[in-house]
N, C-alpha and C positions, 0 to 999 in steps of 0.2 A: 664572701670572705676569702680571705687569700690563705691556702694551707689550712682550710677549717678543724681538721682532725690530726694536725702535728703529725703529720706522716713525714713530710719533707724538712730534711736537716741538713746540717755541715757535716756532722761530725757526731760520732755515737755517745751517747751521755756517758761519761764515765768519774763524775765526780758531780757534789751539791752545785744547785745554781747556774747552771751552766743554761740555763732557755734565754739570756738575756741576748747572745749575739747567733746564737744558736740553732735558733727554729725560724724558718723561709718563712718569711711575712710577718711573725710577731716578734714584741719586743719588751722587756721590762722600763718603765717610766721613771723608773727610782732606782735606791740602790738596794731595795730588798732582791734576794735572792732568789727569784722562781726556780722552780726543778724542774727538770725533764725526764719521763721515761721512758723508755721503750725497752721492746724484746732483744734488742740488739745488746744490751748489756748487762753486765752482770752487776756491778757495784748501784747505777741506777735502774734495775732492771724491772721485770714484769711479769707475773705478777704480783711479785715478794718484793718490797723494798723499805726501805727504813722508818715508815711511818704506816705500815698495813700492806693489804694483802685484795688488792683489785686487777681484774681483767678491765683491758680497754672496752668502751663502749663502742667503738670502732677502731677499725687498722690494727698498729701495731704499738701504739703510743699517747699517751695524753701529760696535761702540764698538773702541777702539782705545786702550792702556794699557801702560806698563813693568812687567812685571813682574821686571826684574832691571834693576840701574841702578848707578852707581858711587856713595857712602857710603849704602849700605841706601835711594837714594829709590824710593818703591815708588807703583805707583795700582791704584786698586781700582775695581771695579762696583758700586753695590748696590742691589737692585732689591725691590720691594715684592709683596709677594705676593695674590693675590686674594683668598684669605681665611686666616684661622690655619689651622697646619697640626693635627690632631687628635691626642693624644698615643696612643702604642702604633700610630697608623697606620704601614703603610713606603710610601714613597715614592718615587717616580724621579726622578733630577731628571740631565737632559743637557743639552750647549750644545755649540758647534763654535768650535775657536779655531782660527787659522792663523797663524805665525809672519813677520812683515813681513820682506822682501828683505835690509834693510840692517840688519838684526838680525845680531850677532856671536855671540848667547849664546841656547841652546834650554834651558831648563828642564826636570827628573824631576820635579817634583812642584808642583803646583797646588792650591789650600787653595779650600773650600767654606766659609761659617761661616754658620749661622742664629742669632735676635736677636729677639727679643720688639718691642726696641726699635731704630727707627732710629739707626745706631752716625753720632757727630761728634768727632769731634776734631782736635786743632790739631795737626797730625803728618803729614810727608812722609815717612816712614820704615815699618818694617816692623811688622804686627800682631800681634808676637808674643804679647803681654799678652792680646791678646783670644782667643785660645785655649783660656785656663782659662775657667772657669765662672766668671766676675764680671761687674759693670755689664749685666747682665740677659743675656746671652749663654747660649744654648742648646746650641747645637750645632753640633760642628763635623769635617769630614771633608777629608783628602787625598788627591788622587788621584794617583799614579804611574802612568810611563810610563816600560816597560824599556827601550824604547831614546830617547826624550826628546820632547817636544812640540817637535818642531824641521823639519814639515815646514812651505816656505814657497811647494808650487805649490796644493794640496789645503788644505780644511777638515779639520780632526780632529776626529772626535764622540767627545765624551768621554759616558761615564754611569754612574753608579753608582746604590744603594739606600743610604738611612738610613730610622730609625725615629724618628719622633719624640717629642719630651718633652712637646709641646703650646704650642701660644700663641706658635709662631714666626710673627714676619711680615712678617721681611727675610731678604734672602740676600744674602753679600757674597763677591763671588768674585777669589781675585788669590794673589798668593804672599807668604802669611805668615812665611816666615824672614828671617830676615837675610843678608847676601851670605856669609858665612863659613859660612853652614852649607845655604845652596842648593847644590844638586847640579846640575853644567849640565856644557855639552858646544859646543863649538868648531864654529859652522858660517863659512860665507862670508861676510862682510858686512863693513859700513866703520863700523858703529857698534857702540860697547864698552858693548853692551848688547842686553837679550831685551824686543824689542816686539812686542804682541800684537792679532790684530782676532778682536772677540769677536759671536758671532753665533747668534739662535734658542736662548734659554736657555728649558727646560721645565721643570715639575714636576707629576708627577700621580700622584695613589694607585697602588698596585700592585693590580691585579684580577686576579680570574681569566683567564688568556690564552687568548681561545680560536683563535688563531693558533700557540700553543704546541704545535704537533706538526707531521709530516712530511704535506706534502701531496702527492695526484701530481698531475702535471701534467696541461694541457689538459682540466682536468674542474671542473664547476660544484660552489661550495661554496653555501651561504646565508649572508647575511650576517645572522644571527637577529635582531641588536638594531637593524639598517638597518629603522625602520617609518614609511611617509608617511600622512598624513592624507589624504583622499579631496579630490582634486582638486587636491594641494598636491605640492610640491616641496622643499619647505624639510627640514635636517637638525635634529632635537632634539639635546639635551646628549647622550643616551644614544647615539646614531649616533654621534657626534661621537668620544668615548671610546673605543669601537669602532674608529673608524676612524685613531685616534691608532696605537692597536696596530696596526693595518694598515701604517699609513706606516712604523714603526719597522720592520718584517721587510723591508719593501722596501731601506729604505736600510741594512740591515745584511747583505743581500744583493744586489749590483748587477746580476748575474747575471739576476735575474727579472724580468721584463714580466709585466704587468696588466692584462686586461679588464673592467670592469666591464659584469655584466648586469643589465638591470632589467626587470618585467612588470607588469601591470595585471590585473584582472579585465574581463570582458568586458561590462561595465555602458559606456552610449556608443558613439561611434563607431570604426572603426577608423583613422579618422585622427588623432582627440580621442587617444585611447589611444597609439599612435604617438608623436604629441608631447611627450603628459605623460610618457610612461616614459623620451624620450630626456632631457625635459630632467631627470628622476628621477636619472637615470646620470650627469647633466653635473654636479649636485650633488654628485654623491660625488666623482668624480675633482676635481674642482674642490680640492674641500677636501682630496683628500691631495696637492693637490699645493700650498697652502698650506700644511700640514703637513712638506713639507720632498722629499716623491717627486718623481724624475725625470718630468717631463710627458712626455719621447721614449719612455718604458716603460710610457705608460697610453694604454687608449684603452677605448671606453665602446661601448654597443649599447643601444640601445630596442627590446622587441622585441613592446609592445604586448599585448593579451591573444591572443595568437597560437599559445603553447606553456603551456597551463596544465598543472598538478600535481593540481591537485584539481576536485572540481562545481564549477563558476560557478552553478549552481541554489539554493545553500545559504550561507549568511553563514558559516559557518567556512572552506568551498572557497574562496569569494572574499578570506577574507585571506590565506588562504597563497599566493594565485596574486600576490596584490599582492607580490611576491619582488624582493631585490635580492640578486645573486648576483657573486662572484668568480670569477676564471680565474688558473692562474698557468700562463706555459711560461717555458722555460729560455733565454735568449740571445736569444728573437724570439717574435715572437707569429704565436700557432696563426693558419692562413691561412683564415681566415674572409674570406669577401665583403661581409657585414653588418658589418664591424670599420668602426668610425668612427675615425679617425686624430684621439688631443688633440694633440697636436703640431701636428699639421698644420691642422686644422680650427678652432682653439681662438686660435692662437698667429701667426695666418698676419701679423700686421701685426710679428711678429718677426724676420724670415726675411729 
């Protein structure tokens, strides 16, 4: 996705509706009024604004839209994708929505739709039409929820898998029925109506998972595709991917704390080494925690070429000592004295 977490904008929201020309890579389809907000303002701001009272699930910002409204008015997201989707590939695609305070009405079911073409039209009302297979429209997916998208203290991570047709390269997310045949449910609130803040929308091929099994705890995995270049720090695409699937087991499990370990070969000094491997670790955690993990449930260790695997005499022992490695335990993390605290260390101008 392009701008998945509405960080990037024009201009600071400072009035209703204002996402439609306004947020890098998305756009409203219709003439309902999506909102934006961010910390940067006061009138649309965060985390007090005119429909409730939520922190971002990430960044500094997320969008805000009816998806149930009195005569069918409806608003939509719809966001451009980084590149066409490939056909016969499956893919993921999640986002976190959380239902605003003075919301009366929680909706069962929320509509996904991909588009070849960017969708416009002169219409405050519901997308039913775009459903079927016309005006270049690809594909399209509902998601239910048995007992309704109606929590308003928590984010809801929604996710599901489609395959694709090929040559999608929009996605417009919102509720495509009309109000006679939306399914909702009666929460607390002073508005006769379901509004929503929408936040951290993804989409990424399905791979092979190699997080896809039971791990036991307190014990080092490898992370095979985590590979740095000599002297460097920086994550590749392929780390990255990796470490996508990483973030998701964490946040589908809350339960688990995360160490990140990392090693060098023994080429250099043992301070050099030291360094470069912590700041090695601070790269990973970093990013999943971009990616959407709890920073109070990570924490990272440099441990230099100190504990190798293999000869440091021979270029193949020397890559696999260059190792970035996992830990999971259950409720708290294993009591290491070498634990560097991200929370703590990372984040201290938070506290």
């Amino acid at each position: 996705m392009v701008n998945p977490s509405f960080e990037e904008f024009i201009a600071c929201p400072d009035n209703l509706g204002i996402a439609k020309d306004n947020i890098v890579g998305w756009s409203v389809p219709t003439d309902g009024t999506t909102d934006y907000f961010n910390t940067c303002s006061v009138a649309m701001g965060v985390p007090y604004n005119f429909n409730g009272n939520q922190q971002p699930k990430n960044g500094l910002g997320y969008l805000g839209f009816y998806l149930f409204a009195a005569n069918d008015y409806r608003e939509f997201a719809q966001g451009q994708l980084m590149e066409p989707l490939i056909k016969d590939t499956e893919y993921i695609i999640s986002f976190y929505i959380s239902l605003a305070e003075k919301s009366q009405y929680g909706i069962k079911y929320i509509g996904v739709l991909f588009s070849e073409n960017e969708l416009n039209t002169a219409n405050s009302k519901s997308l039913l039409k775009y459903k079927k297979t016309e005006s270049r429209v690809i594909n399209f997916t509902e998601i239910g929820n048995p007992k309704y998208f109606a929590d308003k203290e928590e984010w809801m991570f929604i996710s599901f898998r489609t395959k694709a047709r090929g040559g999608e390269r929009f996605l417009t997310i919102g509720n495509f029925r009309n109000n006679q045949s939306t399914v909702k449910t009666t929460t607390k609130g002073i508005k006769s109506a379901g509004y929503y803040y929408l936040d951290m929308v993804s989409i990424k091929p399905v791979m092979n998972d190699p997080f896809d099994r039971d791990f036991l705890l307190d014990t080092n995995y490898v992370l095979n595709d985590v590979l740095f270049k000599t002297d460097e720090y920086s994550l590749d695409e392929k780390a990255k991917k990796s470490l996508q699937i990483l973030a998701d087991k964490l946040k589908k499990n809350p339960s688990l704390h995360l160490t990140v370990h990392t090693h060098t070969d023994t080429d250099g000094s043992d301070q050099y080494n030291k360094s470069l491997s912590t700041k090695r670790a601070l790269a990973i955690t970093e990013y999943l925690v971009l990616l959407g993990a709890a920073k109070e449930r990570l924490k990272f260790i440099g441990h230099g070429g100190g504990k190798p695997i293999a000869d440091n005499s021979q270029p193949e022992g020397k890559e696999k000592n260059r190792r970035a490695e996992f830990e999971l335990s259950k409720g708290k993390f294993k009591n290491l004295k070498t634990n560097t605290g991200f929370a703590e260390t990372i984040f201290e101008d938070e506290q």
